[in-house]
C-alpha positions, 0 to 999 in steps of 0.5 A: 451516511446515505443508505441504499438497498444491495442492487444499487452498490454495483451501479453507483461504483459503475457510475451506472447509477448517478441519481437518487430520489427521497421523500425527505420533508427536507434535505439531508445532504448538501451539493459538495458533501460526501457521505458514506455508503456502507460498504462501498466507500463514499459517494459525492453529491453534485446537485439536489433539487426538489421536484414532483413526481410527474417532473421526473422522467422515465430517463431520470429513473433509469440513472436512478437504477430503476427501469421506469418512472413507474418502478422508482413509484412502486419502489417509494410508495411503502415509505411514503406518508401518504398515497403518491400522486403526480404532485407528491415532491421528492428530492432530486439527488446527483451524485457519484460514487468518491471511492472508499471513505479512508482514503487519505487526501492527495492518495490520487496525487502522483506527483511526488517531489524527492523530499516526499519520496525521501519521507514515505520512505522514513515512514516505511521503514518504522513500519517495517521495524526489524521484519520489512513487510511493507514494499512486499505488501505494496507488489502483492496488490499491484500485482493482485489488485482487487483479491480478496484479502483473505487471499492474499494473507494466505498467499504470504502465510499470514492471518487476515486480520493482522494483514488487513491491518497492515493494509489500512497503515499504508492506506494512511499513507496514501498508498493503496485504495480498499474496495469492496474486494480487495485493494489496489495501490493507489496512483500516489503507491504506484508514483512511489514505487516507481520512484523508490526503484522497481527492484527495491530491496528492504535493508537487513539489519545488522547483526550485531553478534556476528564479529569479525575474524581474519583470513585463516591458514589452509589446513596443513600448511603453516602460516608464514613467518610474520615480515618481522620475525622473517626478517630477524631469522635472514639477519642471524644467518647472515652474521653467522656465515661472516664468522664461518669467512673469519674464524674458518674451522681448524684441519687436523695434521695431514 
C-alpha cells in the first residue's frame, strides 16, 4: 500500500500527478509493482530513483502535484529526520494511476470468442437463479456510469448494500470497473453485451403448476359430435331409411 494524502487522489486518476517523493532510508516499492491506494484503486510504479533534493526540478514537483520545489520541501520537511538540506536524498518515484485493485485480469480484453460469450452467459444465469437481475444490472451502469451506487439501488428498489454486492460478483467476472463513485461496465462488459444481443431478454422459468387444457366450447353452444359418434348416427339413419323402401308402411281400405 502506498499512502497519500486526500488532495492528491484526483490528480493521480487524472493522470495529472504522475510523480511521487519519499524520505524512505530504502525503497519500499519496485518498477512493476502495483500498490494499493485507498480508495481510488491501485497505482503502478514504472521508475524509481534515488536523488537529492537540489536534483529535483520545480517541473519534477509540479507532476508531483505540488506547485514548486519549494512546496514539495515545506510539505517533507515534518517527516524528515533531520533538517532538509540541498544534499538530503529523497526517492524518485513514477507512476500512474492502475484502476481500482479488484479488477480481475482480461477486464480491458474485448475480445471475446464464441466459447467465452457461451461461458459468462452460464455464469450469468447461476447468478441469476430464479430472479434474472444481472443483465438488468449491467444496462443500469452503462447507461448511468459513475452513479453513486446508492443511486442506482434506489432507482431498482434495492437496498445498497446487497446491490453493491451484486456489482463486486460481475466484477469477478470482468464485467464492470469500481470508481471512487460509482461504476462503469468494463470494455470486456460492453464486448459481452454486444455479443449476447442488445435487446437481451432473461429467460422465464417454467411454470410447473400451470397444466395444459384443451380449447373450450363457446358458451351456449354445444360441442360437436365427435367424428365417430358423427359417423355411427349417418350409418343408423341410413339403415333406417332402406327398411322404410322395403317394408313400406300399410294403407287401410280405401
Amino acid at each position: 500500500m502506498l499512502l497519500f494524502q486526500k488532495r492528491f487522489h484526483a490528480g493521480l486518476v487524472s493522470g495529472a500527478v504522475t510523480r511521487t517523493f519519499r524520505l524512505w532510508d530504502k525503497p519500499h516499492v519496485k518498477p512493476g509493482g502495483r500498490y494499493r491506494v485507498h480508495p481510488i484503486g491501485v497505482v503502478e510504479v514504472d521508475g524509481l530513483r534515488r536523488v537529492t533534493l537540489d536534483a529535483v526540478s520545480d517541473e519534477d514537483a509540479r507532476l508531483g502535484g505540488f506547485t514548486s520545489r519549494e512546496e514539495l520541501r515545506e510539505y517533507l520537511a515534518p517527516v524528515a529526520k533531520a533538517p532538509l538540506t540541498g544534499q538530503t536524498l529523497v526517492f524518485d518515484i513514477t507512476l500512474r494511476h492502475a484502476g481500482d485493485g479488484d479488477r480481475v485480469q482480461g477486464a480491458l480484453d474485448a475480445k471475446l470468442s464464441a466459447d467465452d460469450v457461451r461461458l459468462l452467459q452460464q455464469r450469468l444465469a447461476r447468478l441469476d437463479g430464479s430472479s434474472p437481475w444481472t443483465m438488468t444490472v449491467l444496462k443500469l451502469i452503462k447507461r448511468r456510469p459513475r452513479v453513486a451506487a446508492s443511486k442506482l439501488a434506489a432507482s431498482l428498489g434495492r437496498d445498497t448494500l446487497p446491490f453493491k454486492e451484486g456489482v463486486r460478483k460481475l466484477k469477478r467476472l470482468g464485467l464492470t470497473q469500481s470508481f471512487e463513485v460509482g461504476y462503469e461496465v468494463s470494455p470486456r462488459g460492453l464486448a459481452f453485451m454486444k455479443a449476447a444481443g442488445r435487446t437481451h431478454r432473461q429467460p422465464r422459468a417454467p411454470d410447473k403448476t400451470a397444466r395444459r387444457r384443451g380449447p373450450r366450447a363457446p358458451r351456449g353452444r354445444q360441442r360437436a359430435a365427435p367424428p365417430a359418434e358423427a359417423e355411427s348416427s349417418r350409418q343408423v339413419q341410413t339403415r333406417g331409411q332402406l327398411r322404410q323402401t322395403k317394408h313400406p308402411a300399410r294403407r287401410g281400405p280405401a
